[in-house]
TIVEXNU-509885 format. One record per residue: residue number from 0; x, y negated, z of N, C-alpha, C in turn. Coordinates in nm, 3 decimals. Layout:
residues N
NODE   num        nu        nv        nw       cau       cav       caw        cu        cv        cw
NODE   NUM         X         Y         Z         X         Y         Z         X         Y         Z
...
//
This chain:
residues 225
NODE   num        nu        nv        nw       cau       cav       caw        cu        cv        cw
NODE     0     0.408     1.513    -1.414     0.392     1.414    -1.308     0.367     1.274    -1.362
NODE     1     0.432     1.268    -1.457     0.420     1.127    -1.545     0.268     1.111    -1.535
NODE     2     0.174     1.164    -1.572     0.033     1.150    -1.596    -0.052     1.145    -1.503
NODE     3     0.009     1.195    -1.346    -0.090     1.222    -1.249    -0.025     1.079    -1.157
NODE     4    -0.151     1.010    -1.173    -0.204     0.879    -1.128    -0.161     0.883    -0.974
NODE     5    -0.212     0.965    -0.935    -0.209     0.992    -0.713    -0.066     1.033    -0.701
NODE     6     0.010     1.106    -0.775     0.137     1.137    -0.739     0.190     0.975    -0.748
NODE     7     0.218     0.926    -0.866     0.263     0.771    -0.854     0.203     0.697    -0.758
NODE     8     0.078     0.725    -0.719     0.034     0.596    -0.577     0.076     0.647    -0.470
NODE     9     0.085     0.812    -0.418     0.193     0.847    -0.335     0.303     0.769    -0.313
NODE    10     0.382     0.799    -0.416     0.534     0.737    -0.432     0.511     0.630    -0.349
NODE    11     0.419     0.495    -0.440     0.445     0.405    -0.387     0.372     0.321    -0.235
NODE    12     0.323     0.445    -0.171     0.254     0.483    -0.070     0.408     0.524     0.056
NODE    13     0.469     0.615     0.011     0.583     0.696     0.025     0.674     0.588     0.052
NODE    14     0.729     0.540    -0.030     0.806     0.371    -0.005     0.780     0.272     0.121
NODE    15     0.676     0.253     0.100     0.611     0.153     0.203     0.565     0.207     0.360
NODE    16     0.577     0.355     0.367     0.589     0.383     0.508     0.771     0.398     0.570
NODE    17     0.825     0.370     0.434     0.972     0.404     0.468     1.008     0.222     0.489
NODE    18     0.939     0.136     0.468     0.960     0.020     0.486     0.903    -0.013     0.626
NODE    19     0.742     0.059     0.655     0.748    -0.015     0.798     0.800     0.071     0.884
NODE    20     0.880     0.186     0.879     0.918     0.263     0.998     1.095     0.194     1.013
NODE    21     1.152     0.096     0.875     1.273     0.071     0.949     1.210    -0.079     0.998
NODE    22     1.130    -0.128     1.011     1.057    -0.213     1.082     1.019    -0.200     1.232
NODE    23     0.964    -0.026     1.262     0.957    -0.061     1.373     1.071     0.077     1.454
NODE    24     1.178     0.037     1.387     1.330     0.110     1.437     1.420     0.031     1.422
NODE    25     1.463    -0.010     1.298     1.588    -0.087     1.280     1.553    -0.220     1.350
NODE    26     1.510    -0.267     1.295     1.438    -0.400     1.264     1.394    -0.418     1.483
NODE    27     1.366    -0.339     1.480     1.306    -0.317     1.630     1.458    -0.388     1.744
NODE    28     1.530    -0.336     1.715     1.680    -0.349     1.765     1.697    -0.483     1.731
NODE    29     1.732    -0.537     1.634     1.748    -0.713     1.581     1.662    -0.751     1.693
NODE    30     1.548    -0.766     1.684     1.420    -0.799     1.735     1.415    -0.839     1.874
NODE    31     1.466    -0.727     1.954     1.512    -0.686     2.149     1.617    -0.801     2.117
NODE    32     1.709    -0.818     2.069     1.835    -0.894     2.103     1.803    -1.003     2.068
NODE    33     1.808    -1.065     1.924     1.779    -1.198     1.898     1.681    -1.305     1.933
NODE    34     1.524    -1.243     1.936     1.426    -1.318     1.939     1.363    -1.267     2.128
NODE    35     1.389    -1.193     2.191     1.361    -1.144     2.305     1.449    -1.162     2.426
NODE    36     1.582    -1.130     2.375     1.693    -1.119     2.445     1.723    -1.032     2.534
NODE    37     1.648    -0.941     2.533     1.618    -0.810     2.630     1.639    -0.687     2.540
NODE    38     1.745    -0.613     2.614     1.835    -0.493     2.547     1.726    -0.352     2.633
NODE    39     1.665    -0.371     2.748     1.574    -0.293     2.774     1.494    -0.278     2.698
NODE    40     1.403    -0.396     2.598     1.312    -0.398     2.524     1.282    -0.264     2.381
NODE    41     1.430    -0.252     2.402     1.422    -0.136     2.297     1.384    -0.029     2.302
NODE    42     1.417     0.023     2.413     1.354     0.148     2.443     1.203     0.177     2.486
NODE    43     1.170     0.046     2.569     1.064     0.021     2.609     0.948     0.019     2.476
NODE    44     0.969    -0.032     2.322     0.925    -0.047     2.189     0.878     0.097     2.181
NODE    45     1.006     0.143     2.155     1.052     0.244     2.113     0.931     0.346     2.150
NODE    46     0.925     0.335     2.284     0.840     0.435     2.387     0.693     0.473     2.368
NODE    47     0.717     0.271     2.350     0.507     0.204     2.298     0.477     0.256     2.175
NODE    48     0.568     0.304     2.114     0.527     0.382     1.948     0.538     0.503     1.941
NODE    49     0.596     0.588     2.033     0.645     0.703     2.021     0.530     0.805     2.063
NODE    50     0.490     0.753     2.231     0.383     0.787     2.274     0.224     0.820     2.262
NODE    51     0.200     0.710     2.191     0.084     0.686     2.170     0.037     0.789     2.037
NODE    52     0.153     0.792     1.957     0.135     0.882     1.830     0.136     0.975     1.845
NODE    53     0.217     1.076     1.946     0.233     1.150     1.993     0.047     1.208     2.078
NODE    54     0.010     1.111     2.082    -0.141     1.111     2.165    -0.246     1.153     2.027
NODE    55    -0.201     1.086     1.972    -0.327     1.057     1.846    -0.266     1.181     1.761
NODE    56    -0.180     1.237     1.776    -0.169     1.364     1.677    -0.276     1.489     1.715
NODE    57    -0.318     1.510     1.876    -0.415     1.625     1.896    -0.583     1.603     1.812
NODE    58    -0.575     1.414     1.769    -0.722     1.395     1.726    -0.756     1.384     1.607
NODE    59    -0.642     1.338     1.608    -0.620     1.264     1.411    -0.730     1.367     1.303
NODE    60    -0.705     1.531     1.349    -0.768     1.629     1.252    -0.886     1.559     1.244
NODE    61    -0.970     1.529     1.331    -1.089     1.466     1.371    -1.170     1.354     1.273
NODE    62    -1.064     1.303     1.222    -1.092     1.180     1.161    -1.056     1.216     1.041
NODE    63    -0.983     1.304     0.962    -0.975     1.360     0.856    -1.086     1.404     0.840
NODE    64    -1.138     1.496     0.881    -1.246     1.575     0.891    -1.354     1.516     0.841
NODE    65    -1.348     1.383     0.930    -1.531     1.302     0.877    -1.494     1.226     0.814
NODE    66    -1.388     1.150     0.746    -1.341     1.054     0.635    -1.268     1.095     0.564
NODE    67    -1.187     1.170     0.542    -1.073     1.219     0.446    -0.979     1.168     0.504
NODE    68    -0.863     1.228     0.405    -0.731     1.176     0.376    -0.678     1.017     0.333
NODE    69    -0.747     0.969     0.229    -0.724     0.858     0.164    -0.779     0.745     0.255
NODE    70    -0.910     0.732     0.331    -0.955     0.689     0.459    -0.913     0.695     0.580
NODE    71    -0.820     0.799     0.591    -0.724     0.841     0.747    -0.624     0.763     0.727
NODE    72    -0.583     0.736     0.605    -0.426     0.682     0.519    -0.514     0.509     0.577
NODE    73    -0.570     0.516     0.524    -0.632     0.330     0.511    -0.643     0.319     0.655
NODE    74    -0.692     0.391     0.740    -0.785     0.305     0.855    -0.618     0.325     0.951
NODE    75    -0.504     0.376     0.903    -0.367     0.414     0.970    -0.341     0.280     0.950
NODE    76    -0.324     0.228     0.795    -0.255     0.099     0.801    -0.358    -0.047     0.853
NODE    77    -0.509     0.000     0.827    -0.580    -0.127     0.902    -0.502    -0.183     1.044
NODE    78    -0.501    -0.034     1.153    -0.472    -0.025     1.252    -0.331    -0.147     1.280
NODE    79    -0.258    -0.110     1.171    -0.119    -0.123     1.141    -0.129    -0.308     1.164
NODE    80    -0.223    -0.366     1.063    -0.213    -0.482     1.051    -0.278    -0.549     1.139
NODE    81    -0.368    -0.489     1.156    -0.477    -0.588     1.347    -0.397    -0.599     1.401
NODE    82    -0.252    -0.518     1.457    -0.154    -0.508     1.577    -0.080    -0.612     1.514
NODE    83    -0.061    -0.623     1.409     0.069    -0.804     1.345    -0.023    -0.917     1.342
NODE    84    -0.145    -0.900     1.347    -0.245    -1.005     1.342    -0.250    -1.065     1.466
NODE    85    -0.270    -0.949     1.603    -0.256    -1.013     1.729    -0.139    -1.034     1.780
NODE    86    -0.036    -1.008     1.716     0.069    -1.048     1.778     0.157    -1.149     1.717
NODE    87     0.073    -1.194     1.600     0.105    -1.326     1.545     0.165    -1.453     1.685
NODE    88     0.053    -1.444     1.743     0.051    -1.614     1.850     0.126    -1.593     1.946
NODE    89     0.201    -1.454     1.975     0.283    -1.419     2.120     0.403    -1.332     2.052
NODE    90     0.454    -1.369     1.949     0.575    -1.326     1.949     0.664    -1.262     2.015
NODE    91     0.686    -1.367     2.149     0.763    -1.322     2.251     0.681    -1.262     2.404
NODE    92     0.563    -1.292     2.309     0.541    -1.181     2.505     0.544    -1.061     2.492
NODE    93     0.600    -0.976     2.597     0.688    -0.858     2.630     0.492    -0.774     2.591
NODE    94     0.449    -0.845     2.707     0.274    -0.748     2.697     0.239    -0.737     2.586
NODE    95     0.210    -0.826     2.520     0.101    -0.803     2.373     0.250    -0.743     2.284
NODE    96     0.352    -0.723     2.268     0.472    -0.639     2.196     0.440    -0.513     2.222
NODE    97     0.428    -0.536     2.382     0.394    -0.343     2.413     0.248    -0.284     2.367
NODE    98     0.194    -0.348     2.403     0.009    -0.342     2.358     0.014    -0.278     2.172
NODE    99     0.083    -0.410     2.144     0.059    -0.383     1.986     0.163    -0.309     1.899
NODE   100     0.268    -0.233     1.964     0.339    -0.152     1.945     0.317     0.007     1.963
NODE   101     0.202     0.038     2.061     0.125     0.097     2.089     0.038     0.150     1.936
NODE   102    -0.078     0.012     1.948    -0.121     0.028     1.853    -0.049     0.063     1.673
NODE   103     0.069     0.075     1.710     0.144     0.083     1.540     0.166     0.239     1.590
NODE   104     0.225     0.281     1.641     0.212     0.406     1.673     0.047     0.495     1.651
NODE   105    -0.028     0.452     1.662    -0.123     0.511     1.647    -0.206     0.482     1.495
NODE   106    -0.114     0.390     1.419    -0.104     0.330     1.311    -0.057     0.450     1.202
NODE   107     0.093     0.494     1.289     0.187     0.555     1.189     0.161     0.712     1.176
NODE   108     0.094     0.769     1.315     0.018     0.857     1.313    -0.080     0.876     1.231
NODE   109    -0.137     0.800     1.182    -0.239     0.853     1.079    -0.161     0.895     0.984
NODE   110    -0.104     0.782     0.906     0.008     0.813     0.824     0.042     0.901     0.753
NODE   111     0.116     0.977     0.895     0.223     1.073     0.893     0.147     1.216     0.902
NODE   112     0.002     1.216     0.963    -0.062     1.310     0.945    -0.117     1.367     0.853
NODE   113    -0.136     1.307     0.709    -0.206     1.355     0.614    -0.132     1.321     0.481
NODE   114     0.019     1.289     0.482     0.111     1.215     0.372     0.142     1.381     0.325
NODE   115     0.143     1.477     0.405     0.214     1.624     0.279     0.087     1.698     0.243
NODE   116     0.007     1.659     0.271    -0.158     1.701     0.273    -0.202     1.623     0.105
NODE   117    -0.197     1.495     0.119    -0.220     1.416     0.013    -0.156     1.440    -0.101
NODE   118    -0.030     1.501    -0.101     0.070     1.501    -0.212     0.040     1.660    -0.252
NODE   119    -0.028     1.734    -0.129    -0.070     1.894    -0.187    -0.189     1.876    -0.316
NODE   120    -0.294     1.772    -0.298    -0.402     1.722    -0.279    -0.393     1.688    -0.453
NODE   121    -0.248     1.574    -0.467    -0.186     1.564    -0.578    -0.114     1.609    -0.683
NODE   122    -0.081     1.797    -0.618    -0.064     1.898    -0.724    -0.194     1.944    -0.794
NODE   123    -0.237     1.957    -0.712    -0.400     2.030    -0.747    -0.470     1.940    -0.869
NODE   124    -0.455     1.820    -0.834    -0.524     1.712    -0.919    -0.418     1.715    -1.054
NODE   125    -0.283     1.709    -1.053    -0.185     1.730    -1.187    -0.224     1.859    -1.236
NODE   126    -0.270     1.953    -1.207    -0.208     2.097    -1.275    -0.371     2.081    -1.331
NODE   127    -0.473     2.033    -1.271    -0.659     2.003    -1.319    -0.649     1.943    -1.454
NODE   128    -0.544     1.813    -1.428    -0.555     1.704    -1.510    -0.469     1.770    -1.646
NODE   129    -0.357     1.812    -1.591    -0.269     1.818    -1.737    -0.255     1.995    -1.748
NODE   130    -0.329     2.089    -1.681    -0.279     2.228    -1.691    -0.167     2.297    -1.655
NODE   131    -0.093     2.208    -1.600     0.073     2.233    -1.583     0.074     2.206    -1.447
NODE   132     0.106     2.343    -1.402     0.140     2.283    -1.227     0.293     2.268    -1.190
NODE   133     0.309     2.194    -1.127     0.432     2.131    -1.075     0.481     2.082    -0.903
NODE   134     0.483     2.218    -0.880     0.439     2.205    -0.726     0.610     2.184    -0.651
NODE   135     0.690     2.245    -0.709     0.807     2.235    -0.640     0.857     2.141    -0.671
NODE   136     0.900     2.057    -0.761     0.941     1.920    -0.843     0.850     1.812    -0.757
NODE   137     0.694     1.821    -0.726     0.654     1.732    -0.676     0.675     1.651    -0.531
NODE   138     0.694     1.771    -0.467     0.707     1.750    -0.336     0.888     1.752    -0.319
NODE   139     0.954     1.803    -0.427     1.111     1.741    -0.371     1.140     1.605    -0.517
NODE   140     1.060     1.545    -0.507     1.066     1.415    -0.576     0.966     1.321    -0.455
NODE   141     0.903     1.358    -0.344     0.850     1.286    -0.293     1.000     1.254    -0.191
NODE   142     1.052     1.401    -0.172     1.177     1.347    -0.048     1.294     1.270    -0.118
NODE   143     1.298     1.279    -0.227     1.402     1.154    -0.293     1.393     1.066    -0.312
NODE   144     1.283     1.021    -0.357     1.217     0.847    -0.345     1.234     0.842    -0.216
NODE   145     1.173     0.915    -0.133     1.196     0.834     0.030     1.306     0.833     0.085
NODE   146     1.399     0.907     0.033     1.540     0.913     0.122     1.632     0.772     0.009
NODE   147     1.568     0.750    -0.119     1.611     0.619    -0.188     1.561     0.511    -0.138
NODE   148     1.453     0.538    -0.064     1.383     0.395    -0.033     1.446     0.330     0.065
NODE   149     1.430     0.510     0.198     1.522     0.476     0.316     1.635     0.360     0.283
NODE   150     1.714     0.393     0.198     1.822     0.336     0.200     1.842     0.227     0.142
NODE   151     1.753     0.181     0.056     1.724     0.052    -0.025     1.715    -0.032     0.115
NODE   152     1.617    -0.005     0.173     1.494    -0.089     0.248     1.638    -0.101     0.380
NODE   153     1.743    -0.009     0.398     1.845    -0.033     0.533     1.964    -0.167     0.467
NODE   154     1.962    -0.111     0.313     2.061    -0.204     0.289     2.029    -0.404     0.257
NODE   155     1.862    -0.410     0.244     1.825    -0.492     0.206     1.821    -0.571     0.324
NODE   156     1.780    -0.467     0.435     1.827    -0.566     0.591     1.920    -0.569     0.634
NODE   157     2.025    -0.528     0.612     2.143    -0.590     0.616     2.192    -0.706     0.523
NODE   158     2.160    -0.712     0.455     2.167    -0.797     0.299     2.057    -0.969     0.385
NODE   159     1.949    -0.944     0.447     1.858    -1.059     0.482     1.967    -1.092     0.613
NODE   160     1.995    -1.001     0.689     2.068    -1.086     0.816     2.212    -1.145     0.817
NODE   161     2.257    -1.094     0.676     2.401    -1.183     0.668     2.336    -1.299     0.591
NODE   162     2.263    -1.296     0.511     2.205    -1.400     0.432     2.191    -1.513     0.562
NODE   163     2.058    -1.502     0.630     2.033    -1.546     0.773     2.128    -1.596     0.806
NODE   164     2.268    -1.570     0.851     2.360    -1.604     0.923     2.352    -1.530     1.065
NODE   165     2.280    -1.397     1.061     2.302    -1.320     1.221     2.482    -1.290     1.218
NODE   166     2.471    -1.288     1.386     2.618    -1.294     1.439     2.586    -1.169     1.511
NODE   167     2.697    -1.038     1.434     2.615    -0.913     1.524     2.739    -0.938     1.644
NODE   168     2.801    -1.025     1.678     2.913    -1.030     1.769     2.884    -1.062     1.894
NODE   169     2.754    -1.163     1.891     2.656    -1.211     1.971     2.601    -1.142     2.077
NODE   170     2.613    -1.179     2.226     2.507    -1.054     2.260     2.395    -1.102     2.331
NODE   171     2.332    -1.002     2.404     2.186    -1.027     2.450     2.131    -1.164     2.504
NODE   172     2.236    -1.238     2.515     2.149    -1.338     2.631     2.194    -1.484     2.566
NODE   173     2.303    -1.457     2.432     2.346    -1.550     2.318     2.243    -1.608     2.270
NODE   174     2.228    -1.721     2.215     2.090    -1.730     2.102     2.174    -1.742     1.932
NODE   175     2.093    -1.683     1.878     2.107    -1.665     1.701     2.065    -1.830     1.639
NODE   176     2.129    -1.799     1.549     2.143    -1.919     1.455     1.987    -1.902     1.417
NODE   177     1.890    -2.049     1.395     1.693    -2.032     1.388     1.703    -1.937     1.231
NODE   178     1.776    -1.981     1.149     1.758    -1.890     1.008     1.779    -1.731     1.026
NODE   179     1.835    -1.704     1.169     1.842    -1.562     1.153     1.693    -1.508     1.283
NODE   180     1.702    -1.601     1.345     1.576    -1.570     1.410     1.445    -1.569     1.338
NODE   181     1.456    -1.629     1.265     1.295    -1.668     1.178     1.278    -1.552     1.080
NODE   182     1.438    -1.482     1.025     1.447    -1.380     0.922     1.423    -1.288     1.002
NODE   183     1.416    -1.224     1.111     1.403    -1.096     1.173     1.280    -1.058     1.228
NODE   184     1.203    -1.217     1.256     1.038    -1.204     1.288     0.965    -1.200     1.144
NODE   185     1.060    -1.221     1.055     0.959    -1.202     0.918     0.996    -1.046     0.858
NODE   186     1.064    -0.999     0.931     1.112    -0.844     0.869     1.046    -0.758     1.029
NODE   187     1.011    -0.824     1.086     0.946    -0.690     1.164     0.818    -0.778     1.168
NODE   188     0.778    -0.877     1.148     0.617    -0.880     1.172     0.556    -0.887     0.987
NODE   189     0.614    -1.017     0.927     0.539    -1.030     0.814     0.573    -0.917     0.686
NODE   190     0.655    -0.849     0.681     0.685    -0.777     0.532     0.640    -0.626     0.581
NODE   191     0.602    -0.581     0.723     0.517    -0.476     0.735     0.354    -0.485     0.727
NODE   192     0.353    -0.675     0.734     0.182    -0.649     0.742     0.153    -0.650     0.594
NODE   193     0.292    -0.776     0.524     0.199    -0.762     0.380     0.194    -0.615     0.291
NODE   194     0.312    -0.518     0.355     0.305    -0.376     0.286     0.187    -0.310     0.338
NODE   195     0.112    -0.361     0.419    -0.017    -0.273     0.473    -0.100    -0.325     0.404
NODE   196    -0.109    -0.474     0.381    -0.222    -0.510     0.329    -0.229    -0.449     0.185
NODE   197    -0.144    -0.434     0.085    -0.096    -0.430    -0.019    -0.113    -0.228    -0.046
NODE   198    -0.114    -0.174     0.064    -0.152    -0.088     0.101    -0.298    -0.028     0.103
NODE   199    -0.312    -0.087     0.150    -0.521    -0.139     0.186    -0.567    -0.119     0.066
NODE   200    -0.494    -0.249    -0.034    -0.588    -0.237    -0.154    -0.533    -0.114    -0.275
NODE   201    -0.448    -0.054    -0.249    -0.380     0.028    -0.357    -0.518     0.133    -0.273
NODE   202    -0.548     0.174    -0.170    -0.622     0.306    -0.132    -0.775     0.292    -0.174
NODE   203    -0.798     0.165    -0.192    -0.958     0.140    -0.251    -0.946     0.222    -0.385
NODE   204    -0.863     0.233    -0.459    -0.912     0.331    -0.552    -0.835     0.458    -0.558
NODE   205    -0.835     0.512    -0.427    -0.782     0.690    -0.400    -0.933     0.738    -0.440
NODE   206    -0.992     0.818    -0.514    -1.072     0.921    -0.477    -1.068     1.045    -0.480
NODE   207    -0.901     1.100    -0.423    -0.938     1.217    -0.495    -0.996     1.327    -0.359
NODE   208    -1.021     1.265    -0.253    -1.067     1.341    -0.162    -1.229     1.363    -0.208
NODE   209    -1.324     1.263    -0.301    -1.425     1.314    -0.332    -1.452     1.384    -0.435
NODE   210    -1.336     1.378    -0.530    -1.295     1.510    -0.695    -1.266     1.637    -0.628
NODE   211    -1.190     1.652    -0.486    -1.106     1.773    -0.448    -1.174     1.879    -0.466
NODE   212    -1.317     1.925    -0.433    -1.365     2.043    -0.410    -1.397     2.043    -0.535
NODE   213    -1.458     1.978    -0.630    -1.468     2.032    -0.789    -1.301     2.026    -0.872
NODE   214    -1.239     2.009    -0.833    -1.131     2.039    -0.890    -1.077     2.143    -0.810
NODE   215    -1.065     2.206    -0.737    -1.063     2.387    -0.633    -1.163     2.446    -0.763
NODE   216    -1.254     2.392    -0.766    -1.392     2.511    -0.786    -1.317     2.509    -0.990
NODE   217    -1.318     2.431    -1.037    -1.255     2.425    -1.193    -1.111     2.515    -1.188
NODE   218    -1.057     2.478    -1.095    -0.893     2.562    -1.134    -0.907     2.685    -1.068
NODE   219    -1.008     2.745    -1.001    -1.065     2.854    -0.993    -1.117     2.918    -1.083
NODE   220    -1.223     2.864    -1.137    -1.253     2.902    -1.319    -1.153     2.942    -1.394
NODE   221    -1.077     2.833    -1.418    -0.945     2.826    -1.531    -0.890     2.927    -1.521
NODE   222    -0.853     3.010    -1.346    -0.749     3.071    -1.333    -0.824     3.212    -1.320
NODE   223    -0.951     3.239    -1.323    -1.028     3.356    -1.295    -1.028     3.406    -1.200
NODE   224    -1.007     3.303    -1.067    -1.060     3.343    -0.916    -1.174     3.353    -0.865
//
């Protein structure tokens, strides 16, 4: 695994969807209370992301199909960042939250549609590259980084909102100290867009959706299929 290039951009592919999903869960909750003040708002979020992905899972194959994987992965997080881009100037309006919460859902759907696909994608390419396949190690080293990240990325927001000075004692209709308000719009709007953008450019050099079929057709050779 050490050697195979796509397994490591996985990983750190792998990380960064575990960063914007406690963005638009954890982070989602801070968000309804402090900067909104609306405890309905959560579910209502919740709903605008849930749904829509739920929509885009019957099509998604669709778009694999005529772009790949590594292009389904990119045009997931483009999606991702147009929705923090427009919702830069309206923070607090309830509409463009729901609108562009929507749109992250149909963001995370791409995502999530082609992330155990890609990492199959990334045995094939290790066992090509180095002869050695490593299929069970790969994919339960993808669920440990993410269940490490999970927990990095829960404890680090807890770690920004005591920093902040949030008062979880506070409730809905309280206002937060501005250092904890300003920290919770920068953990659900700005540190998911810059992991997309940052995202963006790590996928400009995926190719292994255009190596895939000569690397099938070689480890077919190799193996005398």
């Amino acid at each position: 695994m050490l050697k195979n290039k796509y397994w490591h951009m996985l990983m750190v592919i792998s990380i960064c969807i575990n960063i914007f999903f406690q963005a638009i869960s954890t982070v989602n909750t801070y968000y309804s209370k402090a900067v909104l003040h609306n405890s309905s708002m959560i579910s209502i979020l919740n709903t605008a992301y849930i749904v829509p992905a739920i929509a885009t899972f019957f099509f998604v194959h669709l778009v694999v199909k005529k772009y790949g994987k590594g292009k389904t992965t990119m045009f997931g997080w483009m999606i991702i960042c147009v929705s923090y881009v427009i919702l830069l100037p309206f923070t607090e309006n309830t509409t463009v939250l729901i609108i562009t919460a929507a749109m992250r859902g149909v963001g995370y759907c791409f995502l999530l549609a082609v992330s155990s696909a890609m990492v199959s994608d990334a045995v094939e390419y290790g066992e090509w590259k180095t002869k050695i396949r490593v299929e069970g190690l790969t994919f339960s080293m993808q669920g440990f980084v993410g269940t490490i990240a999970a927990g990095i990325v829960t404890a680090v927001i807890g770690w920004v909102l005591n920093f902040s000075k949030y008062d979880g004692t506070l409730s809905f209709a309280d206002t937060q100290a501005g250092s904890a308000v300003l920290a919770i719009k920068l953990l659900f709007i700005a540190v998911p867009f810059v992991v997309g953008v940052l995202n963006i450019i790590l996928l400009k050099f995926y190719k292994l959706d255009k190596m895939y079929p000569q690397i099938i057709e070689d480890l077919n050779k190799r193996n005398g299929k």
